[in-house]
N, C-alpha and C positions, 0 to 999 in steps of 0.2 A: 100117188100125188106127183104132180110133173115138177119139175125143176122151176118154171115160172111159180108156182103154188109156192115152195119154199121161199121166195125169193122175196114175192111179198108178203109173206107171215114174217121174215126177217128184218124188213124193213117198217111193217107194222110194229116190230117187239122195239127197234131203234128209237123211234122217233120221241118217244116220251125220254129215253135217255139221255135223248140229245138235249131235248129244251131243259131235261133239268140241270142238266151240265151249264147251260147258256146262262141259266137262271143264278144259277150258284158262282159263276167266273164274273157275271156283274154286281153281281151282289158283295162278291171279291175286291172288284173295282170300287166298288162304293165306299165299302170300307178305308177300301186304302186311299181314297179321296180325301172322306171325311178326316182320316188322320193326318193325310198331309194338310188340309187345310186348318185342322185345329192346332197343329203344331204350328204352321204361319201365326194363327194369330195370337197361338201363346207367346211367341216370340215376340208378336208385334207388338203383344200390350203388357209382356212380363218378361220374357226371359234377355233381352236384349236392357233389361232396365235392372238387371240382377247379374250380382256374381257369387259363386258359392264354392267352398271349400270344408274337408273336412279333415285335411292335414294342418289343423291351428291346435294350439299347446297352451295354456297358463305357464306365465311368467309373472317374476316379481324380483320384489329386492330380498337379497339374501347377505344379511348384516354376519360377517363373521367376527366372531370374538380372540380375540388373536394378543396376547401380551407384550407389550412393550419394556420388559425387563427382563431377567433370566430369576425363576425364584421356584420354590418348591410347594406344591398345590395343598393347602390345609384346610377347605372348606370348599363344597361345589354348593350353589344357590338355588339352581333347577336341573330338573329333567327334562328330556325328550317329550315336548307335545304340551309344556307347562305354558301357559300363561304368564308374562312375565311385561313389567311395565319398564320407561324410559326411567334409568337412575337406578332400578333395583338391582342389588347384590348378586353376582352371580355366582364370580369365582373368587377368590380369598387365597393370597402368596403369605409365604411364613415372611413376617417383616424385621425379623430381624439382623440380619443383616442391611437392608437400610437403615433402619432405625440406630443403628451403629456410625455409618457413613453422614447422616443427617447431625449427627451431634459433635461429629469430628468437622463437618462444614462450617456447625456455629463456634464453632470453639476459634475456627480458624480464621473466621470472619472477625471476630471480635478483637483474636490478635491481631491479625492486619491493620484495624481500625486504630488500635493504639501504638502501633509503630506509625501508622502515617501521622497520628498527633505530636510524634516524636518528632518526626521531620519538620513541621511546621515550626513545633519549639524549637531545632536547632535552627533555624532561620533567624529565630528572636534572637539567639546567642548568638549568630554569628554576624547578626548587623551591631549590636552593640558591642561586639571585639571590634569590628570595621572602626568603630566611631571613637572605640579607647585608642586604637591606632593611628588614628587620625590625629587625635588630641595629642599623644606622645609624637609625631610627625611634627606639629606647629610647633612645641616646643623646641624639640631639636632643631628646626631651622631657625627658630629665633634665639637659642643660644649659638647657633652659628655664625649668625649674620653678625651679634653682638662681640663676640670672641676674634672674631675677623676686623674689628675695626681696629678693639684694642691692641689684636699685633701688627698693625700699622702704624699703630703708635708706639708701640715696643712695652705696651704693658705687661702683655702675655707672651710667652716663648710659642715659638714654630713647633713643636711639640705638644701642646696643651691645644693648640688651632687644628694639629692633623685629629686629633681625639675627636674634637668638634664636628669635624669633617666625618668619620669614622661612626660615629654615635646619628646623624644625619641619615646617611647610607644604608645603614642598619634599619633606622626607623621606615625611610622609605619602601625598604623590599620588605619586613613585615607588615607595612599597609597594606603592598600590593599582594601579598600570600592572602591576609585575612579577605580580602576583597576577591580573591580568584574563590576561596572557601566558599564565599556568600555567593557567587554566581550557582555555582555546582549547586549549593544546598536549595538556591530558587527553583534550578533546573529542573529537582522533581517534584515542586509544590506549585509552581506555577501556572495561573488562570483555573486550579481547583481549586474543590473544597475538600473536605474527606469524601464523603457521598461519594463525589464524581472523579476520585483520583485513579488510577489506573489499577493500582493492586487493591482497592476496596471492590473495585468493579471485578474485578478476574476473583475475588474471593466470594464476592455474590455472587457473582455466576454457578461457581460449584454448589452454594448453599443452593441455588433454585433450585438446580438438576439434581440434588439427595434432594431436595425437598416433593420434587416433580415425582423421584423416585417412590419416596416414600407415599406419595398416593396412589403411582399406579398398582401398588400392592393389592388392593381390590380393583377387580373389573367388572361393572357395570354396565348393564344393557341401555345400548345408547339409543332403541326406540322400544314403542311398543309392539309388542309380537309374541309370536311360539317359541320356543325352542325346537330345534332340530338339530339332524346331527351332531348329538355330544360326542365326544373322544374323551375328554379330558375325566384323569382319575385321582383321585385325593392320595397324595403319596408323590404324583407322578412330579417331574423335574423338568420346566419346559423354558424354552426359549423364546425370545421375543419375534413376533411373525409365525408363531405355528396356532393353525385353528385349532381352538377350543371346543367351540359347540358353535352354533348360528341363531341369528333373528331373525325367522321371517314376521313381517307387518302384512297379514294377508288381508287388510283390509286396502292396500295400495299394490293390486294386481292388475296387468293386464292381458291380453292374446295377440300372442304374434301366428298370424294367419301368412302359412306357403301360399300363394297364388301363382301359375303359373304365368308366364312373361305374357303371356299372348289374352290374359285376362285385365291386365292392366291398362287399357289403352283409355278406357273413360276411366279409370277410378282417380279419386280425389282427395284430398284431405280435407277430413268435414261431413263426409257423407256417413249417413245413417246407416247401423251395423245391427244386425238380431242376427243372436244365437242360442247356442243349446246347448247343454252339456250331457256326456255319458253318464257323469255322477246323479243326475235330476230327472234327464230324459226329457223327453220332446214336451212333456203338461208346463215344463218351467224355463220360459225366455227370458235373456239377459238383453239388455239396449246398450248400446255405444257409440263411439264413432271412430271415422279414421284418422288415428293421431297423425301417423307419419307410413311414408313409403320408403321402403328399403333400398340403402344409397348402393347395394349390392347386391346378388346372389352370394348363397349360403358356400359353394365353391368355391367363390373367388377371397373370400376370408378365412379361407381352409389355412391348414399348417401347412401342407403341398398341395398349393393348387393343379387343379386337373390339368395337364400339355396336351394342345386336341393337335397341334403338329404335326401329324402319323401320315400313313397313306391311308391304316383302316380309318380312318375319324369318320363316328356316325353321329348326328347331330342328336342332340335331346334336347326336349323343352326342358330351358330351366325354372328355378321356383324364386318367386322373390319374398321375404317378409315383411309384411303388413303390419302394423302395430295397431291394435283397437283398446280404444280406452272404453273401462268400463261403469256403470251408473254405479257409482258405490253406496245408494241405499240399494240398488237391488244384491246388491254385495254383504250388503248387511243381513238379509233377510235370509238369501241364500249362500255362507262361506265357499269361495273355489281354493282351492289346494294346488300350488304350485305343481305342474308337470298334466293336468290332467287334459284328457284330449276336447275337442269343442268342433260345435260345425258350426260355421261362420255363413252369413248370408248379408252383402254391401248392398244396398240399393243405392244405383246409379245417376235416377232422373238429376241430382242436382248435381251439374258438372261447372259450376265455376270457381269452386275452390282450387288452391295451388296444387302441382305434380310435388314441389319441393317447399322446406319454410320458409320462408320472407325475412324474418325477424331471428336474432338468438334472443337464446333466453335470458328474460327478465329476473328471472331469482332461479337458484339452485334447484336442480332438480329433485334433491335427496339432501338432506342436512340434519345435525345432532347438535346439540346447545347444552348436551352434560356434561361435556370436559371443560365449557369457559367456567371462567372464575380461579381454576387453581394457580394459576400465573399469579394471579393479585392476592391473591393469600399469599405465596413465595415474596412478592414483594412489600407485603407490610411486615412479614417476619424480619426479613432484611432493613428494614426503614428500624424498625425497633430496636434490631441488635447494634446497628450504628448509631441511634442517635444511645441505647446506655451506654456504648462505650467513646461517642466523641463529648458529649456533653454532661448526662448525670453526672458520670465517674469524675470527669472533671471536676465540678464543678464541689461536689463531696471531698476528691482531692484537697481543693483551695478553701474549703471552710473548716478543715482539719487542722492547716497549716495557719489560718487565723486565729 
């Protein structure tokens, strides 16, 4: 076989190889067309109308129980993971030494109360010394005036006239003693009453605060919620401001969703949120929306914020937080647990809500309504101790004495 003969057996064995090479690099092309064109117009009719994350967490309010007095722990009310409503008993302080302090206020109150009544009576006495003074003052100038005539005429000796004079004198500076008396004794009863005198008032004050004391001796869960992290132990000896145990309310949860900086440029407050959780998985979607946008990076509220000052400084994308509220019947249906992870998905199409809020808030974000009332119990115990010791007692006093 000659060389030409090889040459086209060779070329005959190529040419199927080629076209299927041909066949297969376009059919490469194609594909990679079609991908790029289906990503165009995923983008153009979805992905440019979405933002997604799945660095977002459950958060919520975590109500710690913390005491306001130093007392010693005689009863716990729940455990970890209980159920527990707004006003119910949690924790229980030995009360007695309040209960000590509280009787030693009224006892104290009540003296105070009858000393200030003392005061007002010596006003009584020391206006009616003024006016015996007084009256002894007219007469001695009118035996003076009298006595002075007659030793003009030589009835009376210059001796029996100094007396006059003398007796005069006398009277004068015990009016103005009595009368300096009656200023003083107005000076601490003046424009009050008892109620409103100053040591009735510094004596009710203490009675509130034993009073105040003696109720925080139970601590009451100021909403509804779980209990979580207990510490506290029956025995134990605690101070005011050390946590006890906590309240979560997980029916007032939300997700702070990381978004990275460069995903925020449409997002809004107001726009519509679906997500999913690890606890549920992808069968069970939650709806929300976007409360608020993050007035910082997670960095820059660090304890030491990061110094990019260097010569190495390499940039990174930062993350900002998102807060999404969420539909709390679906909250209902499905409980979320604080801390648990969630993928967050923003639709975009509607961009005319605010970057920031407009308005502050109109009512409290988080509020508890179990502790009013105790102030005004403090203060009809106080109304009652004064008025048995400014008026009953008195007044028992003066029918005794009739």
């Amino acid at each position: 076989m000659t060389t030409e003969n090889y040459a086209k057996d060779a070329a005959a064995a190529a040419a199927p190889q080629n076209g299927r090479r041909r066949f297969l690099m376009r059919l490469l092309f194609a594909v990679i067309a079609v991908a790029a064109i289906g990503s165009g117009l995923w983008y153009l009719f979805v992905g440019r109308w979405n933002e997604t994350t799945d660095d977002a967490y459950v958060q919520g309010n975590v109500v710690q129980i913390t005491p306001q007095i130093y007392g010693t722990v005689v009863s716990i009310g729940a455990d970890d993971g209980d159920l527990v409503t707004k006003g119910q008993v949690l924790v229980k302080l030995d009360p007695s030494d309040v209960r000590v302090a509280l009787e030693q206020a009224k006892a104290n109150l009540a003296r105070t109360v009858r000393q200030v009544r003392g005061l007002y009576s010596n006003v009584s006495g020391l206006e009616a010394d003024v006016a015996a003074k007084q009256v002894a003052l007219d007469k001695a100038r009118a035996d003076y005036a009298r006595r002075e005539g007659l030793a003009k005429s030589g009835a009376i000796s210059a001796e029996e006239l100094a007396h006059a004079r003398d007796a005069l004198a006398a009277a004068q500076s015990a009016l103005a003693a009595a009368q300096q008396q009656l200023g003083a004794g107005r000076a601490l009863v003046d424009d009050t009453v008892i109620a409103s005198h100053p040591e009735v008032q510094a004596a009710a004050a203490a009675l509130r605060k034993a009073y105040l004391d003696s109720v925080r001796t139970t601590l009451v869960a100021p909403v509804t919620g779980y209990v979580a992290k207990r510490t506290v132990q029956v025995g134990q000896r605690v101070q005011p401001g050390a946590a006890l145990m906590a309240v979560v309310p997980l029916n007032q949860v939300w997700v702070d969703a990381n978004f990275k900086e460069t995903q925020l440029e449409h997002m809004r407050i107001g726009q519509p949120v679906t997500l999913t959780s690890d606890l549920y998985g992808s069968g069970v979607e939650f709806h929300g929306k976007v409360e608020s946008l993050g007035i910082g990076t997670g960095s820059a509220f660090a304890l030491l914020p990061a110094q990019n000052a260097t010569g190495n400084w390499i940039k990174i994308v930062q993350r900002v937080p998102v807060r999404i509220a969420l539909d709390p019947r679906e909250l209902e249906k499905h409980p979320l647990r604080i801390g648990l992870s969630m993928d967050v998905d923003v639709n975009l199409h509607d961009r005319n809500g605010p970057l920031l809020a407009q308005q502050p808030p109109r009512q409290p974000a988080f509020s508890t309504d179990v502790y009013d009332g105790h102030e005004g119990e403090a203060d009809a115990l106080i109304r009652s101790i004064v008025h048995a010791n400014a008026s009953a007692s008195a007044g028992r006093h003066f029918a005794q004495r009739d």
